[in-house]
C-alpha positions as CSV (number, residue, x, y, z in Angstrom):
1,X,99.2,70.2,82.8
2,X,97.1,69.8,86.0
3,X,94.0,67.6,85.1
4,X,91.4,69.4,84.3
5,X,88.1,70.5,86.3
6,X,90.6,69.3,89.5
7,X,91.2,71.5,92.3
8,X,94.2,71.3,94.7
9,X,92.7,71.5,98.5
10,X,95.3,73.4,100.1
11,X,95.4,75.8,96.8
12,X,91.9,76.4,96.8
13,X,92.0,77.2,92.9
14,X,90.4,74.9,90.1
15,X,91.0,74.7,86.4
16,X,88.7,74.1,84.2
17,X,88.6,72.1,81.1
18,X,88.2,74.4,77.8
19,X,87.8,72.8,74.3
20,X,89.6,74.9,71.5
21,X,89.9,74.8,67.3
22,X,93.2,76.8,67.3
23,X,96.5,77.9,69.2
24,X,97.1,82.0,68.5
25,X,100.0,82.4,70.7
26,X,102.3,81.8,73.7
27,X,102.8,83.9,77.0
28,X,105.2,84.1,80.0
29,X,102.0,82.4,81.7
30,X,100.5,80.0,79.2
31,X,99.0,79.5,75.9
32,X,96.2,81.7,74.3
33,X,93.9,79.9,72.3
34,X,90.4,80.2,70.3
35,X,87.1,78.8,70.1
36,X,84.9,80.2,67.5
37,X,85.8,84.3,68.3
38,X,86.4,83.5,71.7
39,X,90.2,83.9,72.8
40,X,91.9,82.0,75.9
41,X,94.4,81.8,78.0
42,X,95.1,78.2,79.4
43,X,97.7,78.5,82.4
44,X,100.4,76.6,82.7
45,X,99.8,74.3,85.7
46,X,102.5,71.5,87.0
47,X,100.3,68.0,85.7
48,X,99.7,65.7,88.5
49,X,98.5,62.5,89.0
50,X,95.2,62.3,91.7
51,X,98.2,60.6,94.1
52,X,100.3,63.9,93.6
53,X,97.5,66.4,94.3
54,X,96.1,64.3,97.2
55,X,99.6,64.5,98.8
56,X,99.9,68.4,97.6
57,X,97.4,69.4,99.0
58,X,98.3,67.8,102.3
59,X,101.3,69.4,102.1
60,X,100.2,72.2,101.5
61,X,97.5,72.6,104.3
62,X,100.1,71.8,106.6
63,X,102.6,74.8,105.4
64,X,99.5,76.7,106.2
65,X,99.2,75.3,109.6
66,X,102.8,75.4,110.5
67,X,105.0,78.1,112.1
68,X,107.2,77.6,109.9
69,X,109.4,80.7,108.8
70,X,108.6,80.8,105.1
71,X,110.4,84.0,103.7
72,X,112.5,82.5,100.6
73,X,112.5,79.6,98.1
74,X,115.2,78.2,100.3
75,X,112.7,77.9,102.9
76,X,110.4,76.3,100.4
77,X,112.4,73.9,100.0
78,X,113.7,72.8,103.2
79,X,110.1,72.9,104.3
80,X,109.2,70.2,102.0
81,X,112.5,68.3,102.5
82,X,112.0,68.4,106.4
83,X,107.7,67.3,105.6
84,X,109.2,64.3,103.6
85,X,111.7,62.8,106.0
86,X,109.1,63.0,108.7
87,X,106.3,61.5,107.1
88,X,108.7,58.5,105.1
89,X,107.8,60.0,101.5
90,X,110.2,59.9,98.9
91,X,110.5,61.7,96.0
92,X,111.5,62.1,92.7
93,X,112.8,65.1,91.2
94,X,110.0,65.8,88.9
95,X,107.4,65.4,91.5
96,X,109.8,67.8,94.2
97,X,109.9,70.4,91.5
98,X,105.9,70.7,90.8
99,X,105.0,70.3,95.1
100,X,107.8,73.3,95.4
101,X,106.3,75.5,92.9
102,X,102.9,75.5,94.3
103,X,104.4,75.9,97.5
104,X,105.9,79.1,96.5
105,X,103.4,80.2,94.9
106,X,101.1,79.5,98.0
107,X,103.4,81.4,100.3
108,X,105.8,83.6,98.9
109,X,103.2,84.6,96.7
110,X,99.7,84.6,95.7
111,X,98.5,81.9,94.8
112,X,97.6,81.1,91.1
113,X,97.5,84.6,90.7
114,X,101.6,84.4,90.8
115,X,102.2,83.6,87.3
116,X,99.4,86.3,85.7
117,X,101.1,89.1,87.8
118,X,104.7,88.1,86.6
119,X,103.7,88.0,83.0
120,X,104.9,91.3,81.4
121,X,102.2,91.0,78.2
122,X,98.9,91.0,80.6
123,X,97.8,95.0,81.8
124,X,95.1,93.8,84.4
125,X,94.0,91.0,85.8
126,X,90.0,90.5,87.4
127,X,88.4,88.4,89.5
128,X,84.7,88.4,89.4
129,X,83.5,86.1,92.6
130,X,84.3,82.9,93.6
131,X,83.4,80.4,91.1
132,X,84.0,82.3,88.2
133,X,87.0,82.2,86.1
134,X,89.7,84.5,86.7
135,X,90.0,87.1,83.5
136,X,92.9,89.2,82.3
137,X,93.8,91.6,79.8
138,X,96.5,91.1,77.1
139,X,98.2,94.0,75.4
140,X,97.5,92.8,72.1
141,X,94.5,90.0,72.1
142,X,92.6,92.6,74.8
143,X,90.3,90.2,77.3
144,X,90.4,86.7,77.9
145,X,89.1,84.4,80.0
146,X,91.5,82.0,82.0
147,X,90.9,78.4,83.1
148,X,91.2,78.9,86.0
149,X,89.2,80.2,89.5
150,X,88.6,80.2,93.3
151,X,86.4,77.9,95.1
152,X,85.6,80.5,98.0
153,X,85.7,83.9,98.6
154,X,87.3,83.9,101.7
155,X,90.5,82.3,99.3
156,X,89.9,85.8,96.8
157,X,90.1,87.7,99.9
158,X,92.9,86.1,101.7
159,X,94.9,87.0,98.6
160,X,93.7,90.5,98.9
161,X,95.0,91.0,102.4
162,X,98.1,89.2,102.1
163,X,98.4,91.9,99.0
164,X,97.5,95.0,101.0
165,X,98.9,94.1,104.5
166,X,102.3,95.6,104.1
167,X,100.4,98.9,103.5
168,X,98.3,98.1,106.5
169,X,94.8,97.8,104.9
170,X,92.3,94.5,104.7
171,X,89.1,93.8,103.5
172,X,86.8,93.5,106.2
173,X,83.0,94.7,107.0
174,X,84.4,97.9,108.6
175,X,86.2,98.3,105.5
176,X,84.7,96.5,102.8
177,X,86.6,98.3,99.9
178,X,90.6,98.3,99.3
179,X,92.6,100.4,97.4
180,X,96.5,99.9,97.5
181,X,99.6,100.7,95.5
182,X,101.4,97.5,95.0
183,X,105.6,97.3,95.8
184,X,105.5,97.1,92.1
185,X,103.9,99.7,91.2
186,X,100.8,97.9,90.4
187,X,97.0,99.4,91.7
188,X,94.7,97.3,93.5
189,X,91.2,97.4,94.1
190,X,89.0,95.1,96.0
191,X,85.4,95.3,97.5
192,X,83.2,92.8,99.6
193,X,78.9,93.0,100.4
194,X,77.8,94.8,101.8
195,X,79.6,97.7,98.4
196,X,79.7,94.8,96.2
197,X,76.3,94.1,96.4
198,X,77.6,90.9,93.8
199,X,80.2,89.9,96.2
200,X,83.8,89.6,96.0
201,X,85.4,91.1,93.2
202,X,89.4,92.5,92.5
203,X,91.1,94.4,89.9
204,X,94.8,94.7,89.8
205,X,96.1,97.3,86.9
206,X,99.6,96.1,86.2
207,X,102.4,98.3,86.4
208,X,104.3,98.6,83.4
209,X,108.2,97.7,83.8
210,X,109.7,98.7,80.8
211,X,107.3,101.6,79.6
212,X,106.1,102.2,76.0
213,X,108.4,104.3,73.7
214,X,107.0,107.0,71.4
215,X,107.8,104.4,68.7
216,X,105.7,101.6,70.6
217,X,102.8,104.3,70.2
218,X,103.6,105.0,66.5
219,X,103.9,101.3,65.8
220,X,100.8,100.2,67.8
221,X,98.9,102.5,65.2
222,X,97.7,104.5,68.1
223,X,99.3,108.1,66.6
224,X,101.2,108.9,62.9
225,X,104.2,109.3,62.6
226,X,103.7,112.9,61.2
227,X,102.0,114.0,64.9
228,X,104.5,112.3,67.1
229,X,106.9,114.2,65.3
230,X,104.9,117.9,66.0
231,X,104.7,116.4,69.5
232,X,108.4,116.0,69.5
233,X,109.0,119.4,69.2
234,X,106.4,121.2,71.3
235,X,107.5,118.9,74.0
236,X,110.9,120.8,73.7
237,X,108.7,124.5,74.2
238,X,107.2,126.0,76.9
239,X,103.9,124.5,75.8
240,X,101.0,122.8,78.1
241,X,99.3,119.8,77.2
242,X,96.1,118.2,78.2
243,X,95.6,114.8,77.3
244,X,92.0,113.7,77.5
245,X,89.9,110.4,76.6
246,X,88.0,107.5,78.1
247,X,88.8,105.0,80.8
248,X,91.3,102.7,79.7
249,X,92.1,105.0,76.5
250,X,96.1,104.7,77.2
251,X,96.1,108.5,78.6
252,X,99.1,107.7,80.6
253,X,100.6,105.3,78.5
254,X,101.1,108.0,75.8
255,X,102.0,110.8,78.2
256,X,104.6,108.7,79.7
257,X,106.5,108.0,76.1
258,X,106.7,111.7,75.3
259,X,108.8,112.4,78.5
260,X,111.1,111.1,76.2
261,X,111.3,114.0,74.2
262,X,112.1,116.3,77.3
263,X,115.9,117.9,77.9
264,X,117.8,114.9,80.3
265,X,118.3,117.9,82.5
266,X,115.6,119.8,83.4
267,X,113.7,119.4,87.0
268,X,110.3,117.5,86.7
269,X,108.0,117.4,89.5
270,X,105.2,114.6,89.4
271,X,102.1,114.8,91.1
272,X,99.4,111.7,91.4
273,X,97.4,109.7,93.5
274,X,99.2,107.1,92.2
275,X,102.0,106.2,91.0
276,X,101.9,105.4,87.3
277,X,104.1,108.0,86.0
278,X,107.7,106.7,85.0
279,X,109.7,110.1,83.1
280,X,113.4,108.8,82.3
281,X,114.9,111.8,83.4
282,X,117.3,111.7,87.0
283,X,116.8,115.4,88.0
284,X,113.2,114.1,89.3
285,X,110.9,114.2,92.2
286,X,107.5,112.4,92.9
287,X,104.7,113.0,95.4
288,X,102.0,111.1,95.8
289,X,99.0,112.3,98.1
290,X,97.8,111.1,101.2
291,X,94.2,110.7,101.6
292,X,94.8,109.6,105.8
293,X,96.6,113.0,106.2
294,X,93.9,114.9,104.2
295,X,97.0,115.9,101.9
296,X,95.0,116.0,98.4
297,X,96.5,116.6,94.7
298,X,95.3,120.4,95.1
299,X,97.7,121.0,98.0
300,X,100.6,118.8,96.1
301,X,100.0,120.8,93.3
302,X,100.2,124.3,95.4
303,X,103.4,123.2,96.6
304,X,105.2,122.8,93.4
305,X,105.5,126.6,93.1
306,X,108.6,126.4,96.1
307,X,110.0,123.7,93.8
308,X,111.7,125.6,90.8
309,X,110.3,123.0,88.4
310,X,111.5,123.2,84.6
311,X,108.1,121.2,84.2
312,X,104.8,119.7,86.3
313,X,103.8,116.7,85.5
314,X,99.8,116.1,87.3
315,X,98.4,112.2,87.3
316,X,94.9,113.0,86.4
317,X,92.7,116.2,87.5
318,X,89.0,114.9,88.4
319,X,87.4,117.9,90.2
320,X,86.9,121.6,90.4
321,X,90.1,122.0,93.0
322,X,92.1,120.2,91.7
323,X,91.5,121.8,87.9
324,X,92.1,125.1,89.4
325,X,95.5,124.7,90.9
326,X,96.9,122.9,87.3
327,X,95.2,126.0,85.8
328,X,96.7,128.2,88.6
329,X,100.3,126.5,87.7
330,X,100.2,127.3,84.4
331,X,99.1,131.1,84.9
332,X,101.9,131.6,86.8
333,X,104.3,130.6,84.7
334,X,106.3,129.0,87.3
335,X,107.6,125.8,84.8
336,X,108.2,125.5,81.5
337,X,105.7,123.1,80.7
338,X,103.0,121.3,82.4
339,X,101.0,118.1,81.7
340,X,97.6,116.0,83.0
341,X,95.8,113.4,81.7
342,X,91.6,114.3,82.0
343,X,88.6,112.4,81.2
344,X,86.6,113.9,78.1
345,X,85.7,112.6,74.7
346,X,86.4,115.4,72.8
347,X,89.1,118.7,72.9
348,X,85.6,120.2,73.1
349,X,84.2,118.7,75.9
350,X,87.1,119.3,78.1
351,X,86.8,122.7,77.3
352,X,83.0,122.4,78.5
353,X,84.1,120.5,81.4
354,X,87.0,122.9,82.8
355,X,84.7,126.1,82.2
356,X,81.9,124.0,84.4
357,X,84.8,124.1,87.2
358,X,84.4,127.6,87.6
359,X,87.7,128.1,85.5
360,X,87.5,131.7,84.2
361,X,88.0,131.3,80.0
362,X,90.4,133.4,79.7
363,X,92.5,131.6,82.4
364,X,92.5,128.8,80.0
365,X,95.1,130.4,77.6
366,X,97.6,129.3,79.3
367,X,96.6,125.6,77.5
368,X,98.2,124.7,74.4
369,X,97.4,121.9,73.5
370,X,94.4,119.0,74.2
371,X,95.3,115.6,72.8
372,X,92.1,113.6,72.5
373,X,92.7,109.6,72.4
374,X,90.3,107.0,72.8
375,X,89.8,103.1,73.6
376,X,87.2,102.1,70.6
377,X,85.9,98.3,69.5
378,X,86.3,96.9,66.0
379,X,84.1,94.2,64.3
380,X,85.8,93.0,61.4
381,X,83.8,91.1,58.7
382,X,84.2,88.2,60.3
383,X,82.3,89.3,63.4
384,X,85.4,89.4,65.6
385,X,85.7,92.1,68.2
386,X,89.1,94.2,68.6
387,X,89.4,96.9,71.3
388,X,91.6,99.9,69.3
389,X,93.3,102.6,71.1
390,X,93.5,105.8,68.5
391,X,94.4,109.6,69.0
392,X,91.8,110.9,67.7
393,X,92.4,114.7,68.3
394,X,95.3,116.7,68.7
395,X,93.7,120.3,68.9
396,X,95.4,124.0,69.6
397,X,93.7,126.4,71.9
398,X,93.5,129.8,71.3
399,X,91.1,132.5,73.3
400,X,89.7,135.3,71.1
401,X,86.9,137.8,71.1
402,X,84.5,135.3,70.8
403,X,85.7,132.8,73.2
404,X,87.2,129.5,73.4
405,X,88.9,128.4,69.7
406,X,89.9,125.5,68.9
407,X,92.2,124.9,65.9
408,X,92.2,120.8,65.1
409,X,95.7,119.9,64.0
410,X,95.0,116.6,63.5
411,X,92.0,114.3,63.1
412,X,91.0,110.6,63.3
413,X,89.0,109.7,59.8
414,X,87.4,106.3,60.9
415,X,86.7,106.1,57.1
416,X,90.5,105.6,56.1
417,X,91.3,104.5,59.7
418,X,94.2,107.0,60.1
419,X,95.2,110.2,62.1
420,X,95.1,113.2,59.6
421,X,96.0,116.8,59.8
422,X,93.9,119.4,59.2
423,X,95.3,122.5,60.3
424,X,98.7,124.3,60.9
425,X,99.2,125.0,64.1
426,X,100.0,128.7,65.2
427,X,100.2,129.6,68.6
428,X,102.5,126.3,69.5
429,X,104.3,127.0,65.8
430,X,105.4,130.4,67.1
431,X,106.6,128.6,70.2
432,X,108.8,125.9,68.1
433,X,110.1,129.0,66.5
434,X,111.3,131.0,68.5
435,X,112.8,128.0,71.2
436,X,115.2,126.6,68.0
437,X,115.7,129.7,66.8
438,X,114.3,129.4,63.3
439,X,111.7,130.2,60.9
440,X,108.6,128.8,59.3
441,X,110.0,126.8,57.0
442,X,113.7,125.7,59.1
443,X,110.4,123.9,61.5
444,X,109.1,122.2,58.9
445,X,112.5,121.0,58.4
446,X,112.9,119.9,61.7
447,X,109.6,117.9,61.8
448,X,110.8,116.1,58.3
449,X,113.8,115.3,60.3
450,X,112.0,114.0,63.4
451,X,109.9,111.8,61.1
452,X,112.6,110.2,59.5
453,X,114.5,109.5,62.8
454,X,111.6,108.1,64.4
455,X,111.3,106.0,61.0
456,X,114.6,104.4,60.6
457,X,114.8,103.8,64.7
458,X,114.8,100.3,65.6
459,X,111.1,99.1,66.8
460,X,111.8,97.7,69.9
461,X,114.8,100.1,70.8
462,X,113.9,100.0,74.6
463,X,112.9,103.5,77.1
464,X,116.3,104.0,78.3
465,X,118.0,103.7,75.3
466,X,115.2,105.9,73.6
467,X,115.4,108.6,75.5
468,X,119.7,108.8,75.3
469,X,119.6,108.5,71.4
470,X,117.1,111.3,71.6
471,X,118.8,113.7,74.3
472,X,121.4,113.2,71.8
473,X,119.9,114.7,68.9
C-alpha cells in the first residue's frame, strides 16, 4: 500500500492513515473495514518507498508538462520507457508496473477517482472539498468514508472538466455549476463559490451496467415475492403505473427490473432528462431532452403520440407540464401502458400532488396503479445504522362519486418488517382477466405460478438471461 498520510506531488491525492478492529469485506477497489460502527473503505494504492514517490511524482509532473500524445496504455508506457532512457533510470518490473498505473490513472483517467468509478459494487461516489476524504456509497454496507482526498480544489476541479469536456461544459465563475451525462451512463454534478457557498463539491451517480433483476429486488428484501408476482402480471395489461418515493428510494432501480416482464416485442418509447433507463427489449427508442434547444420532457412526451408506442416509459415527472402531458398520454390511450417514477411519500400524497398540478380528478383514472417505496435507516440493538430500501405501498386507484379511492393492495408493517397485502385488487384484476383470457380464480393460478417460478429461479440469473426465460413463459 502507499504509505500512509503521504501524498504523490504530481497526483495531487493523499491517503490517510485509518486504524480499524475488523475486516467486513473485499471490493474491486479495496478493502472495507470497521472501527467501532464506523465502516471503511481503504483503497488499494501501489506501496512505495519515499525514493519511488519522489521519482513518481517527477514523472508525473512532467507527463503533465509534456506534449506528449497520451491516448492509450501503450502510450503510457512508452512515455515512461522513453523518461527513463533519458534521464539514466533503471527500473525494475515491480517499480515500472506501480509508476505506469498512476500514470494511467493520471491521464487516461481521473485520477484516484479511476478505481472507485470502475468498481461495479459502489452507486455514487462524493467529494466534499479539498481536504476532505473522498466518500462513496456501497450497495450493500450504504456510506463509507475512503482514505483518501485532494489537496486542492483546483485538482477536484481539473477532474471535473476533464470529465465534462467531451460534452463541452467546465466549471468556471460564468458557470459555476456542472451537470453532465457521463459516456457511461453515469450523472455528474459539480458546483464551485460563488453556488457552493462551501466550495468545491462533486457527485457522480454511477450507472448501473448489468441492471437489477426482479429477483435482485425480491432478494434484497425490497418487495415479496407475492407482489412481484401481481406486478408480473399487470405489467403484461394495459395498466399504468406510478412509482413514487424519496430521493435515493431505488424508484428507477425497481422500474427498470419490471421491464422484464414486458412482451420482447412490443415498441417502448423512453423519455428522461437522463439516461438511466435500461428496458431489455430491441424494438426500443430513447430521447433525452435538450435543455440548450429549450426541448423539455413535456414536448418529448407530446411527441410520443406520432410514435405508435405499445408502451411510454417517462424518467421522472417534477412539475405541472410535464404531469399533464404523462396524464394527457394516458387519456388518450395511445400505448398500452405507461410508466414514471414521482417524488411522494405516500400513494396519497401523490394523489395530493398531481391534483395541485391542475390535473382535473377525474383525468386521473387513467392511473392504475401507485407503487410507493422508500429509502428508510435501521438501528439495530447494537446502535448500528443500516439504510433499507422497502416498498412500502402498492395501491389501486379508482375514481368514484366521492372522489379519488384508493384501494391498498399491499402494505409495509414495520412491526413484522415485511410487505403485506391487504386488499384484492379490482380494477387491474379485471384487466389480468380479460388480457389471459381467464377467470377469478385461473389469475390466482397464474400468480401461484409466477411465485414459484420467481422462487426456484437462480438468484443471480443475470438481466438478459431474465428477461429470455421470462419472454419464454
Amino acid at each position: 500500500m502507499l504509505r500512509e498520510d503521504s501524498a504523490l506531488k504530481g497526483a495531487d491525492f493523499e491517503s490517510k492513515k485509518i486504524e480499524y478492529s475488523k475486516k467486513i469485506s473485499e471490493c474491486y477497489s479495496g478493502e472495507i473495514v470497521s472501527r467501532r460502527d464506523e465502516l471503511f473503505l481503504l483503497l488499494n494504492l501501489p506501496e512505495m518507498s519515499e525514493k519511488e514517490k519522489n521519482l513518481s511524482g517527477k514523472i508525473l509532473e512532467e507527463l503533465k508538462q509534456s506534449s506528449a500524445k497520451i491516448e492509450s496504455k501503450k502510450d503510457v508506457y512508452f512515455f515512461l520507457k522513453n523518461y527513463c532512457m533519458e534521464n539514466l533510470i533503471l527500473l525494475n518490473r515491480t517499480q515500472r508496473e506501480k509508476i505506469i498505473l498512476l500514470l494511467e490513472w493520471e491521464s487516461l483517467g481521473q485520477s484516484i477517482l479511476t478505481p472507485l468509478l470502475r468498481d461495479p459494487d459502489f452507486e455514487e461516489i462524493i467529494i466534499n472539498g479539498p481536504n476532505k476524504e473522498v466518500m462513496v456509497y456501497h450497495s450493500t454496507f450504504g456510506w463509507l468514508k475512503t482514505n483518501v482526498l485532494f489537496g486542492s480544489e483546483e485538482k477536484i476541479k481539473s477532474i471535473v472538466n476533464k470529465m465534462a469536456a467531451p460534452l463541452g461544459r467546465q466549471l468556471s465563475f460564468h458557470t459555476p455549476m456542472v451537470n453532465a451525462v457521463l459516456a457511461d451512463g453515469s450523472r455528474l454534478n459539480a458546483s464551485i463559490y460563488p453556488i457552493a457557498f462551501t466550495g468545491i463539491n462533486v457527485t457522480i451517480r454511477k450507472f448501473k451496467e448489468n441492471p437489477l433483476t426482479p429477483l435482485n429486488i425480491i432478494n434484497s428484501e425490497t418487495i415479496s415475492r407475492d407482489a412481484m408476482a401481481f406486478l408480473w402480471l399487470a405489467m403484461q395489461t394495459s395498466s399504468s403505473i406510478l412509482i413514487c418515493g424519496n430521493t435515493g428510494s431505488g424508484k428507477t432501480t425497481t422500474l427498470n427490473s419490471l421491464f422484464c416482464f414486458l412482451p420482447p416485442k412490443e415498441r417502448i418509447i423512453i423519455v428522461e432528462e437522463t439516461p438511466e433507463l435500461a428496458p431489455p427489449q430491441h424494438h426500443l427508442i430513447k430521447m433525452n431532452t435538450a435543455e440548450k434547444l429549450k426541448i423539455g420532457l413535456e414536448k418529448l412526451i407530446e411527441n410520443t403520440f406520432r410514435m405508435r408506442p405499445d408502451r411510454v416509459i417517462v424518467g421522472e415527472i417534477r412539475g405541472r407540464e410535464e404531469a399533464k402531458a404523462f396524464i394527457d398520454t394516458m387519456l388518450a390511450g395511445q400505448a398500452r401502458g405507461s410508466y414514471c417514477t414521482f417524488h411522494a411519500e405516500s400513494a396519497k400524497e401523490a394523489i395530493e400532488r398531481l391534483l395541485s398540478f391542475g390535473i382535473e380528478e377525474r383525468a386521473l383514472a387513467s392511473l392504475d396503479l401507485i407503487i410507493v417505496q422508500k429509502r428508510q435507516e435501521k438501528i439495530g440493538k447494537n446502535g448500528a445504522r443500516k439504510e433499507e430500501r422497502k416498498v412500502t405501498e402498492i395501491s389501486e386507484v379508482a375514481i368514484g362519486e366521492t372522489g379519488t379511492q384508493l384501494n391498498t393492495l399491499y402494505s409495509f408493517s414495520y412491526e413484522k418488517n415485511r410487505l403485506e397485502k391487504k386488499n384484492d385488487s379490482k380494477r387491474v384484476l379485471e384487466k389480468i382477466k380479460r388480457t389471459f383470457s381467464t377467470s377469478e380464480s385461473g389469475v390466482k393460478k397464474l400468480l401461484k405460478e409466477k411465485e414459484r417460478l420467481l422462487k426456484n429461479l437462480h438468484p443471480e440469473t443475470p438481466f438478459k438471461e431474465f428477461f429470455e426465460i421470462i419472454g419464454r413463459e
